[in-house]
Backbone and ligand atoms as CSV (ligand in chain L), in Angstrom:
chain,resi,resn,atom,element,x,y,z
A,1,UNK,N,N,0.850,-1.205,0.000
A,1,UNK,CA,C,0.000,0.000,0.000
A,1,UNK,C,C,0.885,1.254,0.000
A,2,UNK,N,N,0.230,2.220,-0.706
A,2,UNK,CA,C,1.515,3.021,-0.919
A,2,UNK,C,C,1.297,4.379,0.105
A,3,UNK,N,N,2.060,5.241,0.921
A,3,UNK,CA,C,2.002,5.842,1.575
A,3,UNK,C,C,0.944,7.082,1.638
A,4,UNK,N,N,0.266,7.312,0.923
A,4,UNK,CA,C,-0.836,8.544,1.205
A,4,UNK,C,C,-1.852,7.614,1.357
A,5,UNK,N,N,-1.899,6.283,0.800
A,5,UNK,CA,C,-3.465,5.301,0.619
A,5,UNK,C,C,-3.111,5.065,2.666
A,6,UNK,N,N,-1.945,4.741,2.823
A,6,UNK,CA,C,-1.625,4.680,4.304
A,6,UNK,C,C,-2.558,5.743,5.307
A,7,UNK,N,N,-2.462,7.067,4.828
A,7,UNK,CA,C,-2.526,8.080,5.355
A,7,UNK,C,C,-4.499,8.417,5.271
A,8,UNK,N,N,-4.670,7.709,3.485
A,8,UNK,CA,C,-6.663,7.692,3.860
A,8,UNK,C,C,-6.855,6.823,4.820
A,9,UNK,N,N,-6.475,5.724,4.951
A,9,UNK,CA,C,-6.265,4.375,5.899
A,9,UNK,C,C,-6.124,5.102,7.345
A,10,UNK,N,N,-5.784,5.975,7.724
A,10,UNK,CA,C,-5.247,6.296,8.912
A,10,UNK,C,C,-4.451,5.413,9.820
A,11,UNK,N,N,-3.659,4.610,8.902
A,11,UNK,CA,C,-2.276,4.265,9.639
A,11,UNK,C,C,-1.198,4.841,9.666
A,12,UNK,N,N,-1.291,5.529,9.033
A,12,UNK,CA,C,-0.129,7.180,9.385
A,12,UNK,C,C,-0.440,8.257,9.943
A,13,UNK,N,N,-0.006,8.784,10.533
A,13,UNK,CA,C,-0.805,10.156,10.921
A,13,UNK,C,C,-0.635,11.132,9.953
A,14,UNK,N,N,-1.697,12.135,9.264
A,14,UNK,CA,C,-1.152,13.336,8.896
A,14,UNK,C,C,-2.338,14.361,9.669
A,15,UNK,N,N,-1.243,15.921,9.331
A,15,UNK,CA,C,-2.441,16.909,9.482
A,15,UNK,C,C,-3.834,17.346,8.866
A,16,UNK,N,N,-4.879,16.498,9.395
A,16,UNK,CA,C,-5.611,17.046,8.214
A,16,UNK,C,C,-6.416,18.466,7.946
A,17,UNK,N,N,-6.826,18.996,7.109
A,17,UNK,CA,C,-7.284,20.177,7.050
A,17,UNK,C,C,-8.680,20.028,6.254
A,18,UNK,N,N,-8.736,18.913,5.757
A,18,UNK,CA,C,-10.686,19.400,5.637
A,18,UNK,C,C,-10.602,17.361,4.658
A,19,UNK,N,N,-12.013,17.101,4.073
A,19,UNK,CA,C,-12.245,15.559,3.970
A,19,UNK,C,C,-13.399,15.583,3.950
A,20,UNK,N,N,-13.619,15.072,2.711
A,20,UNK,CA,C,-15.315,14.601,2.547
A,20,UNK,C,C,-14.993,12.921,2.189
A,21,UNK,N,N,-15.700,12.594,1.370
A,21,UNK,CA,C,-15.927,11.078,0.919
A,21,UNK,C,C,-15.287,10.631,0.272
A,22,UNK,N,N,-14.938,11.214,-1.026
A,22,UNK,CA,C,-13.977,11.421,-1.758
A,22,UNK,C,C,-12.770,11.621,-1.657
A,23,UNK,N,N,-12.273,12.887,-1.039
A,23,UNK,CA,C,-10.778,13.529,-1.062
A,23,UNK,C,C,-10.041,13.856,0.381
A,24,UNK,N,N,-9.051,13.997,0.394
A,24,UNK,CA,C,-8.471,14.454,1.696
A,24,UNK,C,C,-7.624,15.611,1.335
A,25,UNK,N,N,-7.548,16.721,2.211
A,25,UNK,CA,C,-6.445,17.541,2.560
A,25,UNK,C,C,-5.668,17.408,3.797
A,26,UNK,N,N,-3.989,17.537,3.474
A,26,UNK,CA,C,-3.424,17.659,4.836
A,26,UNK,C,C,-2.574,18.333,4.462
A,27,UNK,N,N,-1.294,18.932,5.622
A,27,UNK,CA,C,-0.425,19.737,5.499
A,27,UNK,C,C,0.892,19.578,5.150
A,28,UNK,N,N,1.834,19.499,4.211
A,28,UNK,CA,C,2.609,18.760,3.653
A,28,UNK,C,C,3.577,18.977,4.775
A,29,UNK,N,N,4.097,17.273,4.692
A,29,UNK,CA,C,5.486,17.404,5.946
A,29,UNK,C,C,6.767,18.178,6.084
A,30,UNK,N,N,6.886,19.019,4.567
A,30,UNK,CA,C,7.867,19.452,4.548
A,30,UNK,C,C,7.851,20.802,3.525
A,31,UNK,N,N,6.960,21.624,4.109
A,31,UNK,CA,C,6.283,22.900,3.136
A,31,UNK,C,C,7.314,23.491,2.779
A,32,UNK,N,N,6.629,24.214,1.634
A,32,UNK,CA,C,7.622,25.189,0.932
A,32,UNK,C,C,6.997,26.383,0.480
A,33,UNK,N,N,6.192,26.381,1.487
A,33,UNK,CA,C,5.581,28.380,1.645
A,33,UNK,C,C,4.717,27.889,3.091
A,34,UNK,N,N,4.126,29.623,3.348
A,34,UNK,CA,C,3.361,29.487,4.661
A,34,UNK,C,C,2.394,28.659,4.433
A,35,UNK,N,N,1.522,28.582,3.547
A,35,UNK,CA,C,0.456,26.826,3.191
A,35,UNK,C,C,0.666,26.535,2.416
A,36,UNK,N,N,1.461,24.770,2.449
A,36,UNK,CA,C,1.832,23.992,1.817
A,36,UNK,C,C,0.567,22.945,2.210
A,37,UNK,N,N,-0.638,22.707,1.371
A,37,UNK,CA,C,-1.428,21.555,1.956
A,37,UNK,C,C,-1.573,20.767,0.686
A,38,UNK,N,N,-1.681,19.182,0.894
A,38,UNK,CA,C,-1.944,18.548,-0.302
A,38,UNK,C,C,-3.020,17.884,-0.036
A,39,UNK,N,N,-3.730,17.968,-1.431
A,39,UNK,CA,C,-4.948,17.550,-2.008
A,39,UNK,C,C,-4.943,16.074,-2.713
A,40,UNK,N,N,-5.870,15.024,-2.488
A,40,UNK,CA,C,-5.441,13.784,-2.814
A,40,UNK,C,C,-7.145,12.757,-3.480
A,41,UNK,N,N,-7.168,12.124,-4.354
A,41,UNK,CA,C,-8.295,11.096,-4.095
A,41,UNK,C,C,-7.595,10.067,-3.003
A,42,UNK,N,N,-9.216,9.856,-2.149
A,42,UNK,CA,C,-8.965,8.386,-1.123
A,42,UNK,C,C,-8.912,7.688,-2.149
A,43,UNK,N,N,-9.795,6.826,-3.180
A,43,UNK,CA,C,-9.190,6.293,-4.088
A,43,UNK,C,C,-7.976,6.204,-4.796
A,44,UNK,N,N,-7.006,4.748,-4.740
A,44,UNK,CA,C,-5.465,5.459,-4.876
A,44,UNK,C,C,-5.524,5.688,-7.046
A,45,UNK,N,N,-4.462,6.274,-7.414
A,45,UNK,CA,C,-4.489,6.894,-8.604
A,45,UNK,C,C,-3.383,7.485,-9.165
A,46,UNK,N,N,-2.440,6.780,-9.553
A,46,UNK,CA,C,-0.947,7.041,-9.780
A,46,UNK,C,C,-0.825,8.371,-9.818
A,47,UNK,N,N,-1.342,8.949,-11.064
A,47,UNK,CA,C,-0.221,10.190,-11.305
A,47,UNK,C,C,-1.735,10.619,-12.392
A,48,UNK,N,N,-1.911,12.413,-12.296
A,48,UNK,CA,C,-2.191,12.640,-13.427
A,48,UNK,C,C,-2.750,11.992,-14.884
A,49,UNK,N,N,-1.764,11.551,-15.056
A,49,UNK,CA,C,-1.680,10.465,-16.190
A,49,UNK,C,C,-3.304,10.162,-16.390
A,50,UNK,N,N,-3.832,8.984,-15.360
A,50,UNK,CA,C,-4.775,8.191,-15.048
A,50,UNK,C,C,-5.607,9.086,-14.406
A,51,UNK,N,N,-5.776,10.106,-14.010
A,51,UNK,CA,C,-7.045,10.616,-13.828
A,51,UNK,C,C,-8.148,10.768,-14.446
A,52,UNK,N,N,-9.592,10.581,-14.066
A,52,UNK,CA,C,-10.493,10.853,-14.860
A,52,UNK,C,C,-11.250,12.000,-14.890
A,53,UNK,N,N,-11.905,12.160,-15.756
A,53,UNK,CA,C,-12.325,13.918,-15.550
A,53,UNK,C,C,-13.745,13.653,-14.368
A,54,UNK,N,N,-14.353,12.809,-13.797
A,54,UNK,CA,C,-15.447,12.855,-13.421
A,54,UNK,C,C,-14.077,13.014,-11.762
A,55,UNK,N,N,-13.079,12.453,-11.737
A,55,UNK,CA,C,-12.508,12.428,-10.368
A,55,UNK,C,C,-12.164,13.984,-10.356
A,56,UNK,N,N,-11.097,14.639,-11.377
A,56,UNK,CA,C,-10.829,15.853,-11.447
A,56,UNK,C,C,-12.338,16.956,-11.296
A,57,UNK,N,N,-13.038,16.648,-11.316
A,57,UNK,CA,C,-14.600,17.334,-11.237
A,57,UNK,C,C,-14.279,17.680,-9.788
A,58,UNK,N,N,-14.723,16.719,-8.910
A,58,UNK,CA,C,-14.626,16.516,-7.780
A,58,UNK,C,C,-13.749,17.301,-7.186
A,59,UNK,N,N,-12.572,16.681,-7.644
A,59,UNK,CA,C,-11.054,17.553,-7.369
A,59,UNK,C,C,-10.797,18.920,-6.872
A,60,UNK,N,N,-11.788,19.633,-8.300
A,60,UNK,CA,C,-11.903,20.766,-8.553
A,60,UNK,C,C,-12.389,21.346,-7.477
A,61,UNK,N,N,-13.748,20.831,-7.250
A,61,UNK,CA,C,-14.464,21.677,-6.353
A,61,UNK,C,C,-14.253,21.320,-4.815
A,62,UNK,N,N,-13.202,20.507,-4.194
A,62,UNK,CA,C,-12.864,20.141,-3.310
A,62,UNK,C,C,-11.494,21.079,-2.393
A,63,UNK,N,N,-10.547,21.400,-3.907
A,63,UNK,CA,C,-9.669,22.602,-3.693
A,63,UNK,C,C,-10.581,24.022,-3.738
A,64,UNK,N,N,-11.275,24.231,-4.728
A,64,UNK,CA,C,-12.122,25.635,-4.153
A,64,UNK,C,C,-12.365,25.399,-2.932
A,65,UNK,N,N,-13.455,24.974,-2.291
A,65,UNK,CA,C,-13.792,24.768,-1.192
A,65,UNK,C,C,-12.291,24.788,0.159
A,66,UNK,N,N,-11.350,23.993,0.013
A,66,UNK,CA,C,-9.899,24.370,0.975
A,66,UNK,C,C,-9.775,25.810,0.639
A,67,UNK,N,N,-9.194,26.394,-0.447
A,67,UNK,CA,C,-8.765,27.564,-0.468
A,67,UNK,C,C,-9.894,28.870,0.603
A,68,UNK,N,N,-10.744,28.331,0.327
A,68,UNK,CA,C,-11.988,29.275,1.342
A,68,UNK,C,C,-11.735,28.991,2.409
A,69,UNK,N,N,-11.227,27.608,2.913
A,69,UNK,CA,C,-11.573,27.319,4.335
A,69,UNK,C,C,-10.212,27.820,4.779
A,70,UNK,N,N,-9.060,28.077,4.118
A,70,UNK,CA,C,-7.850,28.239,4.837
A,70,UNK,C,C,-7.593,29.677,4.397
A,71,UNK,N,N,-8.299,30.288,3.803
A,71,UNK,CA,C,-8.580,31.621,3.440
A,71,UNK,C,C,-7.394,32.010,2.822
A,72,UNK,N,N,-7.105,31.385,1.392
A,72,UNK,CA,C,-6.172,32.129,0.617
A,72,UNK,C,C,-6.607,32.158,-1.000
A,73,UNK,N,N,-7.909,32.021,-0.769
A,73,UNK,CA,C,-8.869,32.098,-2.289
A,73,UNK,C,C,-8.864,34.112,-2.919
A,74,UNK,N,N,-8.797,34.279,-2.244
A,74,UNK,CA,C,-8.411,35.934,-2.701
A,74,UNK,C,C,-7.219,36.692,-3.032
A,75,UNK,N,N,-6.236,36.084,-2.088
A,75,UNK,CA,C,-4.456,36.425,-1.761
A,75,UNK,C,C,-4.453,35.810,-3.026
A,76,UNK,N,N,-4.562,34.700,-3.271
A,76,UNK,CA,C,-3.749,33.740,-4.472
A,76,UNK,C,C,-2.980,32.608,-3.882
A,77,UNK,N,N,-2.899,31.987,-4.763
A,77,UNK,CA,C,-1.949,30.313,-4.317
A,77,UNK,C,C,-2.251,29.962,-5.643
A,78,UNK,N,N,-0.676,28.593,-5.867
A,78,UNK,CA,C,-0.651,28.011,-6.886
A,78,UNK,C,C,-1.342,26.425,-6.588
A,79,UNK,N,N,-1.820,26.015,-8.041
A,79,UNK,CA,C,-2.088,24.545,-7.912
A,79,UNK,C,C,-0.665,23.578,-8.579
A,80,UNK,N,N,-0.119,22.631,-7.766
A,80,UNK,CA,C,0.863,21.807,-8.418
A,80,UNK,C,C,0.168,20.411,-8.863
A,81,UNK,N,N,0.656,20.061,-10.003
A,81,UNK,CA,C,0.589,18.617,-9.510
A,81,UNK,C,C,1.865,17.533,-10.772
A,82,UNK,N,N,3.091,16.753,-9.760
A,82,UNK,CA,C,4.217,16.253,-10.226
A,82,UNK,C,C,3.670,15.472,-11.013
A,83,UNK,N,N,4.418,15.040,-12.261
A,83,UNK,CA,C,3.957,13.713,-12.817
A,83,UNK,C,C,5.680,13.047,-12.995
A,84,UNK,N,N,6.123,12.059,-12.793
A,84,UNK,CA,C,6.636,11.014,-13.394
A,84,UNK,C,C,8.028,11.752,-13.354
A,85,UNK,N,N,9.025,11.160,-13.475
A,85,UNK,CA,C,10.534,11.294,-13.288
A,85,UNK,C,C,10.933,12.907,-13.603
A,86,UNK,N,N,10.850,13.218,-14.506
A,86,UNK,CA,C,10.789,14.850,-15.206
A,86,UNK,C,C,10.062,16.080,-14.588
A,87,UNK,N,N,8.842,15.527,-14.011
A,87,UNK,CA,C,7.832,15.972,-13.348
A,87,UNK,C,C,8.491,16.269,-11.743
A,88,UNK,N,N,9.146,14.964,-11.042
A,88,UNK,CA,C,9.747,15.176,-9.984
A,88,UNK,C,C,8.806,14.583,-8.986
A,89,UNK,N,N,7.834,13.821,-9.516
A,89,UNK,CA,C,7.118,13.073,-8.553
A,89,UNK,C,C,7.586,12.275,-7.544
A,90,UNK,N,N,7.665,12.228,-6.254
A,90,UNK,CA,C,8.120,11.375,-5.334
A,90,UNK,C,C,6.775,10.534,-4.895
A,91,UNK,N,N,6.209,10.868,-4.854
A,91,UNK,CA,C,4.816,10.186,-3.685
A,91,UNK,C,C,3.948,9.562,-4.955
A,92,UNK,N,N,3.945,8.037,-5.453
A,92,UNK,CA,C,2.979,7.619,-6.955
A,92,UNK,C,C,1.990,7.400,-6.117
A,93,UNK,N,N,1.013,8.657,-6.013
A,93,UNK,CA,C,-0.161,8.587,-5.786
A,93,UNK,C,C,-1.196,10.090,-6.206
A,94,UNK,N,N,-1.721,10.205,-6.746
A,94,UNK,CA,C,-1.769,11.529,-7.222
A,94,UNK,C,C,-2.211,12.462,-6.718
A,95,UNK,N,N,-1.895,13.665,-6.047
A,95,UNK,CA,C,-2.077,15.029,-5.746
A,95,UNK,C,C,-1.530,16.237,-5.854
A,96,UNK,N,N,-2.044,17.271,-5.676
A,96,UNK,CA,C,-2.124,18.517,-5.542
A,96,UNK,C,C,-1.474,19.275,-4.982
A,97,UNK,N,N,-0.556,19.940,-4.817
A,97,UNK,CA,C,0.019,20.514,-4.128
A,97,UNK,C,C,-0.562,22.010,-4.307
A,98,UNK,N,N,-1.123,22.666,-2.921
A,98,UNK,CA,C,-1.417,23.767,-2.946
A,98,UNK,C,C,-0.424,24.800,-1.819
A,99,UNK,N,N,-0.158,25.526,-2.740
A,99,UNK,CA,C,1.152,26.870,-2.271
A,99,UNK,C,C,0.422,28.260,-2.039
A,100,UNK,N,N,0.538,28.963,-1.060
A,100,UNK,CA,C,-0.093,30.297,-0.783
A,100,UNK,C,C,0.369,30.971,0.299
A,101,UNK,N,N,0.042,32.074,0.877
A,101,UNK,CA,C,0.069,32.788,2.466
A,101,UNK,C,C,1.311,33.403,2.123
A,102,UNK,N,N,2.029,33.311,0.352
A,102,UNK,CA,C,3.277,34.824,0.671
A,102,UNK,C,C,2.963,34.861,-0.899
A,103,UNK,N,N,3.377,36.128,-1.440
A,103,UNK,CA,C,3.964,36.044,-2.426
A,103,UNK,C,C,5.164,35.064,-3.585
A,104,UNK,N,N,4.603,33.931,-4.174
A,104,UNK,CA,C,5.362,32.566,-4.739
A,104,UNK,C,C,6.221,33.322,-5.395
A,105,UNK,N,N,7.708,32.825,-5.099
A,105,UNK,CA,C,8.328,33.164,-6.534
A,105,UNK,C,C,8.602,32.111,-7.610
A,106,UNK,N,N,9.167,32.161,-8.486
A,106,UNK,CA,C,9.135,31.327,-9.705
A,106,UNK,C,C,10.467,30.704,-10.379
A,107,UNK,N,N,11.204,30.460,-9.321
A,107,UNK,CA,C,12.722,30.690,-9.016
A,107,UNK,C,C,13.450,29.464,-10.081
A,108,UNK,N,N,12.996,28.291,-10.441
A,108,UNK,CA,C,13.313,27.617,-11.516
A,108,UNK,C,C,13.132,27.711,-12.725
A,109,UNK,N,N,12.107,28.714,-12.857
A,109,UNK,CA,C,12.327,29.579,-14.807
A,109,UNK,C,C,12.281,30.799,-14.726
A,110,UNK,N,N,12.842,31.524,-13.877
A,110,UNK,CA,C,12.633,32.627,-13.518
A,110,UNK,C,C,14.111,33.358,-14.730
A,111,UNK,N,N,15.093,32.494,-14.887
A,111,UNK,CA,C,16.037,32.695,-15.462
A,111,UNK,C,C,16.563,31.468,-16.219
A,112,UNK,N,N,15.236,31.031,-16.200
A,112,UNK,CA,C,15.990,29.548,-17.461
A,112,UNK,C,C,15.588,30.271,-18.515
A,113,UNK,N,N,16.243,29.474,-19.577
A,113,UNK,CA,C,16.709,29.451,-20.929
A,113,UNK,C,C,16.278,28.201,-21.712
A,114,UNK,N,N,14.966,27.958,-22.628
A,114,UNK,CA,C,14.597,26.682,-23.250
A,114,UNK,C,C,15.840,26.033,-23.682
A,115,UNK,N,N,16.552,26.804,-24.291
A,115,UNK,CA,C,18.301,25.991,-25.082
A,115,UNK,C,C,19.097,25.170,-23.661
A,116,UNK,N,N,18.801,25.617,-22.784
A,116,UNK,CA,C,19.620,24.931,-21.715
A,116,UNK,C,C,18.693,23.565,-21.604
A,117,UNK,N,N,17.813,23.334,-22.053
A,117,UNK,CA,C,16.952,21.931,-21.331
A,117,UNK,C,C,17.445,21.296,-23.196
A,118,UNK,N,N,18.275,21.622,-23.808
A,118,UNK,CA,C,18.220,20.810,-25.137
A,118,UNK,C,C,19.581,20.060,-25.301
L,1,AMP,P1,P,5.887,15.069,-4.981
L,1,AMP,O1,O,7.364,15.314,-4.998
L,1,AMP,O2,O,5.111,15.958,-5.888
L,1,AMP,O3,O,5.573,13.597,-5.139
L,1,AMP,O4,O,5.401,15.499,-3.539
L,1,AMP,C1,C,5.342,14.644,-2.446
L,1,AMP,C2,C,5.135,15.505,-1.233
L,1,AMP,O5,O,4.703,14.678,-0.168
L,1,AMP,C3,C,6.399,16.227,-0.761
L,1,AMP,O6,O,6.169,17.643,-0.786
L,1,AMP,C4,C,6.604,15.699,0.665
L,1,AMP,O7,O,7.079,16.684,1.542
L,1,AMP,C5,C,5.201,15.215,1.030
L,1,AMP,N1,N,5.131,14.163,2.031
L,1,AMP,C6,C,5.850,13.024,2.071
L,1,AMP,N2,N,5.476,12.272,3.127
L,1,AMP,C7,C,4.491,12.950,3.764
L,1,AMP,C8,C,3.696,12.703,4.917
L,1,AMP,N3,N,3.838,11.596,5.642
L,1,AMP,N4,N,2.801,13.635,5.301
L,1,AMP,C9,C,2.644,14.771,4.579
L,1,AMP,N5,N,3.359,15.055,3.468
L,1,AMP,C10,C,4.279,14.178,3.063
């Protein structure tokens, strides 16, 4: 079982921040702004890749709904989500990474160059 299906399971602990039937939010263990929370199906679901649009439906209106409840639907926040070696995915299970509560900067193309990735 792979570690976030652990975490719908509640044999891991995480922080959670909101959960209906469907989806979970919790607070990522190792943020990288003032709210770092990730968004997940309880149903497990590799990557992107394999999502379906009736799950991403859901999805959708599951992150609106967090951004209200943690009140950064006005400020702004980004939506992430890794896919696959290139992507930088660590966790094969698919979610969301939601970033907010400062001003994001954009610090890995902020000064790239397309010719450098060739
Ligand atoms: P990714 O690199 O897109 O697969 O992101 C995986 C994320 O999961 C990383 O930001 C980790 O900090 C986070 N993470 C790993 N283990 C846990 C955990 N037990 N609880 C909360 N977040 C976690």
């Amino acid at each position: 079982m792979c570690l976030f299906c652990k975490i719908v399971n509640k044999e891991i602990p995480a922080n959670i921040v909101l959960e209906n039937k469907n989806f979970l939010a919790f607070h990522d263990i190792n943020p990288k702004a003032p709210v770092h929370i990730l968004t997940i199906p309880k149903l497990h679901v590799d990557s992107f890749n394999e999502v379906t649009g009736e799950t991403m439906a859901g999805m959708t209106a599951f992150i609106q709904e967090l951004v209200k409840e943690v009140e950064i639907d006005t400020s702004g926040y980004r939506v992430i989500s890794n896919v696959g070696d290139n992507g930088g995915q660590e966790v094969k299970h698919l979610h969301f990474h939601i970033l907010g509560g400062a001003k994001l900067k954009w610090d890995h193309f902020s000064d790239a160059d397309p010719k450098d990735f060739l």
